[in-house]
N, C-alpha and C positions, 0 to 999 in steps of 0.2 A: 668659242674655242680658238679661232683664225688668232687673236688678242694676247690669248695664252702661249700661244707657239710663239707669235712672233716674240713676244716678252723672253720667253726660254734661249730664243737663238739671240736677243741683246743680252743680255747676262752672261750668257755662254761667249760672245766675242767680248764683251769686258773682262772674265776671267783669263781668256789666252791675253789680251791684251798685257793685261796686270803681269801674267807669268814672264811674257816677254819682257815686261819694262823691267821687272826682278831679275830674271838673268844678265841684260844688259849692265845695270847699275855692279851687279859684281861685278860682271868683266872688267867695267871700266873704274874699280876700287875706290868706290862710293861709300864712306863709310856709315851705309844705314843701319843701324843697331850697335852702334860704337860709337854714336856722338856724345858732346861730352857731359850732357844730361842724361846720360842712362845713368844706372847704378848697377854696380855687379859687387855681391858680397862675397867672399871667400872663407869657410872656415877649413875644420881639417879634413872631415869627409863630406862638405856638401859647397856647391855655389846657388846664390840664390841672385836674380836677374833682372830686374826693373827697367825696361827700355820707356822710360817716362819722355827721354827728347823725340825718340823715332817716332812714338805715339802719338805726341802731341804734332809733329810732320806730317804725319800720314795723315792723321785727324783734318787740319789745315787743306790737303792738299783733295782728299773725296769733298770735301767742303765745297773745294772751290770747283771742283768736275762737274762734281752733283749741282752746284748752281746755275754752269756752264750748261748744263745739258736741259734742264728746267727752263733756262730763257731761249733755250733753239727748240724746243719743241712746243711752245707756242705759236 
């Protein structure tokens, strides 16, 4: 169980972390979800949103954390 906890409280400080780096980036008008590989379609009553560059960023970027943390916990 000691395993389990401590697992819950890294998680738990990786999602505040996450939340902080997200509010930071707005503040500092970071254009994540408006690079210029998303797709945003417009018709008359609906938008439909494909953030395909942010995804594939974000994708990239846990990549490289989650690699990052795998080689310091050996």
């Amino acid at each position: 169980m000691p395993e389990l906890g401590k697992l819950l409280i890294s998680v738990g400080a990786l999602v505040i972390v996450g939340g902080l780096l997200l509010i930071l980036l707005g503040r500092a008008h970071v254009p994540l979800g408006r690079l210029p590989g998303d797709i945003k379609f417009h018709g008359k009553h609906t938008t439909v949103y494909f953030p395909l560059a942010s995804s594939i960023l974000a994708s990239v970027l846990l990549t490289v954390i989650l690699y990052l943390v795998a080689i310091f916990r050996r």
